[in-house]
TIMARVEX-488384 format. One line per field, with one value per atom (N, C-alpha, C): x, y, z; residue number from 1; atom name; residue in three letters. Coordinates in steps of 0.2 Angstrom, whole numbers. Layout:
BEGIN
u	c(X | ...);
v	c(Y | ...);
w	c(Z | ...);
n	c(NUM | ...);
atom	c(CA | ...);
res	c(ALA | ...);
***
This chain:
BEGIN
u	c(8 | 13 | 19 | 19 | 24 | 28 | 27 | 30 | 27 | 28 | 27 | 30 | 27 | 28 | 29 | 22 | 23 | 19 | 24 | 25 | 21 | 14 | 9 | 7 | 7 | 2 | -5 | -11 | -17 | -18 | -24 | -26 | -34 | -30 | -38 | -41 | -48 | -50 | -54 | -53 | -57 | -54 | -58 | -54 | -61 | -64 | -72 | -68 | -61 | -59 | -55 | -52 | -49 | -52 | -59 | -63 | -67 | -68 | -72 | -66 | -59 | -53 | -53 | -53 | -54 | -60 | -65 | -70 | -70 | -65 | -65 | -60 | -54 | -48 | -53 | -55 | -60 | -66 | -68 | -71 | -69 | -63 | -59 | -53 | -54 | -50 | -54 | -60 | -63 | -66 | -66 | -68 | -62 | -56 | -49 | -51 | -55 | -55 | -52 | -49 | -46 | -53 | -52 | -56 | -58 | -64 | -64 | -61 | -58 | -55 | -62 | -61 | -68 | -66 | -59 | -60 | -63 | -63 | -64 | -60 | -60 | -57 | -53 | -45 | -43 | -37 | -40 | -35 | -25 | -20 | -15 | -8 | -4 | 3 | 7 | 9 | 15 | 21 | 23 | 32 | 37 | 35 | 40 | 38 | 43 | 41 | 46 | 47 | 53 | 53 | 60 | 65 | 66 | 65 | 69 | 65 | 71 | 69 | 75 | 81 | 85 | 82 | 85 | 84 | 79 | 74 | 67 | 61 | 66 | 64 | 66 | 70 | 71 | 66 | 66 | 60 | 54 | 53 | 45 | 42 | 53 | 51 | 49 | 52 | 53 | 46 | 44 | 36 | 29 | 33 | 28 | 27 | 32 | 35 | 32 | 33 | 30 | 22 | 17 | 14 | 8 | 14 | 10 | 9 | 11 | 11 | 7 | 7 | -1 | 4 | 1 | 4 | -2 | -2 | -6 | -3 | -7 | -2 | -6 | -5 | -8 | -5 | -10 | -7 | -8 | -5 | -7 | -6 | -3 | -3 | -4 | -6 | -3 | 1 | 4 | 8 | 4 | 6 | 1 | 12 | 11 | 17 | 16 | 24 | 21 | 24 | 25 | 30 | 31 | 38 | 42 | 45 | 42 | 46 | 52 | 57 | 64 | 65 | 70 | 75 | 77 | 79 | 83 | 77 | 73 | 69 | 64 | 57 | 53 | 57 | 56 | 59 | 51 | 50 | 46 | 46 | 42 | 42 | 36 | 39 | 32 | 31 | 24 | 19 | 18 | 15 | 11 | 10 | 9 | 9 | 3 | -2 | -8 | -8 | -8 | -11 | -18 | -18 | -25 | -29 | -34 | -38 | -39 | -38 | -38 | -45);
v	c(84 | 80 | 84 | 88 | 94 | 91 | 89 | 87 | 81 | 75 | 69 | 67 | 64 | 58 | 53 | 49 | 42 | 40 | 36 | 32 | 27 | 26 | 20 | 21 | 16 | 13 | 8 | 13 | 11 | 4 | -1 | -7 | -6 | -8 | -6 | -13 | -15 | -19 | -24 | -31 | -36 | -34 | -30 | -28 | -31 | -34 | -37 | -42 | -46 | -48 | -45 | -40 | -36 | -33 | -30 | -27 | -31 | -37 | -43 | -43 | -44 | -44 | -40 | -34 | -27 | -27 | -29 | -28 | -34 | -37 | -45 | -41 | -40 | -37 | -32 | -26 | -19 | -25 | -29 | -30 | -34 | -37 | -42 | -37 | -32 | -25 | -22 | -21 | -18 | -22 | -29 | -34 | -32 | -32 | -30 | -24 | -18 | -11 | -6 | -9 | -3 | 1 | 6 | 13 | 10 | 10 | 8 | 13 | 13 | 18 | 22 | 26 | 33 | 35 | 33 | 34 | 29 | 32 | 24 | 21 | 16 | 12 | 12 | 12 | 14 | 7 | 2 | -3 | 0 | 0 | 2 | -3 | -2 | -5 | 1 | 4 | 8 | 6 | 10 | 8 | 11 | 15 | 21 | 25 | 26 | 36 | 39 | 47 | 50 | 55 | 55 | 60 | 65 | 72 | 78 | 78 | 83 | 84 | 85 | 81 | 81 | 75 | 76 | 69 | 69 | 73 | 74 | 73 | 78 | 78 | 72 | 69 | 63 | 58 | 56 | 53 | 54 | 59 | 61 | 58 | 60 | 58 | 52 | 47 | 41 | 37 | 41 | 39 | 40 | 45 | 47 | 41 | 40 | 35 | 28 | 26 | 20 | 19 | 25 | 25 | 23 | 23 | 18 | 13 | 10 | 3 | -1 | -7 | -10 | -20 | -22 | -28 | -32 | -38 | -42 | -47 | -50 | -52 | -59 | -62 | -67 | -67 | -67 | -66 | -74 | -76 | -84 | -79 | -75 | -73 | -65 | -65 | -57 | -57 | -51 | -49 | -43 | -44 | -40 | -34 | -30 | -25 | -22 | -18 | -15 | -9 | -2 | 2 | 7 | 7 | 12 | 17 | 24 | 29 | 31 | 32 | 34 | 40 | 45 | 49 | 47 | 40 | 39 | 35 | 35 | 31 | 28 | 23 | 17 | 12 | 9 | 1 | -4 | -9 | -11 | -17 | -20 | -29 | -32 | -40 | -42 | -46 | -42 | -44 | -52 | -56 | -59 | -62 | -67 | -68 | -75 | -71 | -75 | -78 | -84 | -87 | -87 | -85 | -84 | -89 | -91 | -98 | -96 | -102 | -101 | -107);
w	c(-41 | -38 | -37 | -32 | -33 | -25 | -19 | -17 | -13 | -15 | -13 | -6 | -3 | 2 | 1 | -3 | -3 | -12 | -12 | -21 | -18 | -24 | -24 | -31 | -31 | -38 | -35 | -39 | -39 | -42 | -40 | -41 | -44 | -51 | -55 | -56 | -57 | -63 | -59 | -59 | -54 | -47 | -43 | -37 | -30 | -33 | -28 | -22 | -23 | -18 | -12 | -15 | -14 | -6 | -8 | -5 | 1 | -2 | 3 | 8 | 7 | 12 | 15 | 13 | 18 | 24 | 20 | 26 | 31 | 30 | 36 | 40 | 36 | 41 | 43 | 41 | 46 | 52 | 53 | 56 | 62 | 60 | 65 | 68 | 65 | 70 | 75 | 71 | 78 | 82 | 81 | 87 | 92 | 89 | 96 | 98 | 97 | 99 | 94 | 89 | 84 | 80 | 82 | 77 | 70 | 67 | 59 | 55 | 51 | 47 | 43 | 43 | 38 | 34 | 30 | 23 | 20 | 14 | 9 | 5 | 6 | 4 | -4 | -6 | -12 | -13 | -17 | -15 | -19 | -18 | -19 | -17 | -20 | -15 | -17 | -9 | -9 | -8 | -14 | -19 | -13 | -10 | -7 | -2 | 1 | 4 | 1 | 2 | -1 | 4 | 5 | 11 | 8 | 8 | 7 | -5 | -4 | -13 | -18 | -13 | -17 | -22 | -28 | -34 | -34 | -34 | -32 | -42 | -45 | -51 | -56 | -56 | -62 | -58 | -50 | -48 | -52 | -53 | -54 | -62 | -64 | -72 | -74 | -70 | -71 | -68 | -63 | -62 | -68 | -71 | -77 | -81 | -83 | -88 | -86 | -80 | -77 | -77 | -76 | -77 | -81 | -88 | -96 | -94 | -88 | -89 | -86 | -88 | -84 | -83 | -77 | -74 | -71 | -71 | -68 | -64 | -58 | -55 | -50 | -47 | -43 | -39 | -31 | -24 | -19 | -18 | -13 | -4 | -4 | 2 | 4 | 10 | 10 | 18 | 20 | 26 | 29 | 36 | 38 | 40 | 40 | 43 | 46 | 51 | 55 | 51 | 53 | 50 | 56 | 53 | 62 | 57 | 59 | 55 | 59 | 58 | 60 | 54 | 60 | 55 | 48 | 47 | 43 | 39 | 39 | 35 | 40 | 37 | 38 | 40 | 43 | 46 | 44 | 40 | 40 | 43 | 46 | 49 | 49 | 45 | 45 | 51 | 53 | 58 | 58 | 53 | 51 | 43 | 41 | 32 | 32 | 29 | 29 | 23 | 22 | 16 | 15 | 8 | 2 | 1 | 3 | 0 | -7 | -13 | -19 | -20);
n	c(1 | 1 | 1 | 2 | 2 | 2 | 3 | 3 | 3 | 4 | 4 | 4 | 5 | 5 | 5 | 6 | 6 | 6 | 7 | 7 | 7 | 8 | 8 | 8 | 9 | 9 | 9 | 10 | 10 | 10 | 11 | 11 | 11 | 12 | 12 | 12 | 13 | 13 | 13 | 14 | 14 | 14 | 15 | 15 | 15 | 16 | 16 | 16 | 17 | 17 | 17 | 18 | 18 | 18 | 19 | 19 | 19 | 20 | 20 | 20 | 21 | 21 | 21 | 22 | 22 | 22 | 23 | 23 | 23 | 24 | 24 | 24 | 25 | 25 | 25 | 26 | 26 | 26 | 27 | 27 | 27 | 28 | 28 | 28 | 29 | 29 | 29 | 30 | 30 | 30 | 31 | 31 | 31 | 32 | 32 | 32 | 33 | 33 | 33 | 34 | 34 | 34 | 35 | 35 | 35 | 36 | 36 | 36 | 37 | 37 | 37 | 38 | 38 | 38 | 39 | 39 | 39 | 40 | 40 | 40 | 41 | 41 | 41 | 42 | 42 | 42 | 43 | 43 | 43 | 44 | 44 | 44 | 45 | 45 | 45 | 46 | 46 | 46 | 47 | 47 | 47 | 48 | 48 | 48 | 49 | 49 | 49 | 50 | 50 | 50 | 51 | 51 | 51 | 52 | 52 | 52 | 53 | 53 | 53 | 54 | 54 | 54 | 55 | 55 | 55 | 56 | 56 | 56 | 57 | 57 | 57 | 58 | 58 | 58 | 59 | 59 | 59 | 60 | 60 | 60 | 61 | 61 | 61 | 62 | 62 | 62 | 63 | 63 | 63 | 64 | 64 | 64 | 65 | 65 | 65 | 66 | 66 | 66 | 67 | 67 | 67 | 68 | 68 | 68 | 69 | 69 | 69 | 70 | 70 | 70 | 71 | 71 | 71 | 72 | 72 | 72 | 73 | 73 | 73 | 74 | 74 | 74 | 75 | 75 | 75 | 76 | 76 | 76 | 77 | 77 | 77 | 78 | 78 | 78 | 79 | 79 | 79 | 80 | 80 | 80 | 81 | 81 | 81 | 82 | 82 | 82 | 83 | 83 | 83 | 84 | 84 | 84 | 85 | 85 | 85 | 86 | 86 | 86 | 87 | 87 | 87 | 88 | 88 | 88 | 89 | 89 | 89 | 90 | 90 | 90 | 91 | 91 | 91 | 92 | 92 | 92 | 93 | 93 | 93 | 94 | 94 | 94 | 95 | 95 | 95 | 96 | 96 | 96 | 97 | 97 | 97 | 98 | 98 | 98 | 99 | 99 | 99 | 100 | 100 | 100 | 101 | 101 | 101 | 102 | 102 | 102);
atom	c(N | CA | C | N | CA | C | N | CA | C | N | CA | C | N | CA | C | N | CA | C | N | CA | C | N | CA | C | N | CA | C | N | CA | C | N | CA | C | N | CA | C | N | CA | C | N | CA | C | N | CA | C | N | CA | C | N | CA | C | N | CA | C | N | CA | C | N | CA | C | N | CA | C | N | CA | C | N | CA | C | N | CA | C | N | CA | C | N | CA | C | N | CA | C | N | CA | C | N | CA | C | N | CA | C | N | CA | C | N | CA | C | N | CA | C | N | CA | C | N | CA | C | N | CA | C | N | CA | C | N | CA | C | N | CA | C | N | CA | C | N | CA | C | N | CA | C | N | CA | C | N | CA | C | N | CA | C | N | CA | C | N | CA | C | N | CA | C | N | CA | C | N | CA | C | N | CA | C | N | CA | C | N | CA | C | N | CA | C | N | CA | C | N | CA | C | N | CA | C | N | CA | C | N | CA | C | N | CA | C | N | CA | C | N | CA | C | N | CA | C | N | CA | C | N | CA | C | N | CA | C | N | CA | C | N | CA | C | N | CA | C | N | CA | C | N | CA | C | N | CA | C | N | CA | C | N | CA | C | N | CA | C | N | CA | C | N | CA | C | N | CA | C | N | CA | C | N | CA | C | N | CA | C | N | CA | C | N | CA | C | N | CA | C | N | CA | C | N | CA | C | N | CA | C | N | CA | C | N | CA | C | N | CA | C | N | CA | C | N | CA | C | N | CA | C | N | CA | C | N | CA | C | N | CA | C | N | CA | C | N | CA | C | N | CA | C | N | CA | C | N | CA | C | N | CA | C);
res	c(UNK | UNK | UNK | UNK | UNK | UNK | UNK | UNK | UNK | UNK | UNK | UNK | UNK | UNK | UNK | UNK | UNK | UNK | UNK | UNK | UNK | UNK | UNK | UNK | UNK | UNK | UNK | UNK | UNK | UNK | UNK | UNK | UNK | UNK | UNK | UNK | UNK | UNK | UNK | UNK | UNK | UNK | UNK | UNK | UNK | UNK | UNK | UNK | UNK | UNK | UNK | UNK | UNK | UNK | UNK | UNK | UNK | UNK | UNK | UNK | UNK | UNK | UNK | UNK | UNK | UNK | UNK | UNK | UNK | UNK | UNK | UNK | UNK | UNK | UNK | UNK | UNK | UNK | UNK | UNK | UNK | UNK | UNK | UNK | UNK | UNK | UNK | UNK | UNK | UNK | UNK | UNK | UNK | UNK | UNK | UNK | UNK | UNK | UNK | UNK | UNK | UNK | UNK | UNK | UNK | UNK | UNK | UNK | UNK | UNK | UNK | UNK | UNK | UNK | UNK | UNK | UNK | UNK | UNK | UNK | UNK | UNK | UNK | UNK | UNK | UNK | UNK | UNK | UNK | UNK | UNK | UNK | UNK | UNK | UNK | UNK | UNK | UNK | UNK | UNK | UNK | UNK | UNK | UNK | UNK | UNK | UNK | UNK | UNK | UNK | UNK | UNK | UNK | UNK | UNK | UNK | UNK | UNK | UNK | UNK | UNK | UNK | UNK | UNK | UNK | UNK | UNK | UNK | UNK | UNK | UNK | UNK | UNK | UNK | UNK | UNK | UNK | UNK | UNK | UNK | UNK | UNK | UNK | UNK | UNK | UNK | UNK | UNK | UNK | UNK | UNK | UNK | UNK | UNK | UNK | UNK | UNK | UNK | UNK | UNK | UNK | UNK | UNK | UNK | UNK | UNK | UNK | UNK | UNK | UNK | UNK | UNK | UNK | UNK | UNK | UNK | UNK | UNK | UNK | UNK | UNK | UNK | UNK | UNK | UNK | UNK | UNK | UNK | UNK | UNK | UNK | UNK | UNK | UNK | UNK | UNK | UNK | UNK | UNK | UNK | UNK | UNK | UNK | UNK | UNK | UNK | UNK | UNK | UNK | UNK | UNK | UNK | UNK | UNK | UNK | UNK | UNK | UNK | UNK | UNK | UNK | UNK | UNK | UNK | UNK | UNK | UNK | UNK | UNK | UNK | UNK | UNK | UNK | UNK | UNK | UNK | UNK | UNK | UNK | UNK | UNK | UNK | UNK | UNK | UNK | UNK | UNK | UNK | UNK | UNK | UNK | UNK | UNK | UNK | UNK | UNK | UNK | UNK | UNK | UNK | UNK | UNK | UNK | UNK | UNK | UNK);
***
């Protein structure tokens, strides 16, 4: 972790819906023509990106630290985004916000 780009935390444990959602969205994209992605699948939420390496090291620290930690959560929705990289950072817009059949 020497020089990072982008802050994510991994998604462990019952992730089988997770994965069933990925493959609807992968199959309903390449019905539009989008390329299927060739990696495999890591399900994650990214916290961040990081610009330059100023204040680079007490980030890192404090990622350490956060890393003990464990959180559970319920989702009724997700967003679909878009992301526009600028000089000045990511601009993120939500596309889209799909409700979760529970």
């Amino acid at each position: 972790m020497h020089n990072p780009r982008i802050i994510w935390c991994g998604v462990e444990g019952e992730i089988a819906q997770l994965q069933q959602l990925q493959t609807k969205v992968e199959q309903a994209c390449s019905h539009l023509g989008f390329a299927p992605e060739q990696r495999e699948f890591h399900p994650h939420l990214t916290l961040g990106r990081v610009q330059g390496k100023r204040n680079l090291q007490p980030l890192l620290d404090y990622i350490k630290i956060g890393c003990e930690l464990e959180c559970t959560f319920n989702a009724d929705s997700y967003n679909v985004y878009q992301s526009t990289l600028t000089p000045r950072g990511a601009i993120y817009s939500i596309l889209e916000s799909i409700p979760l059949r529970t």
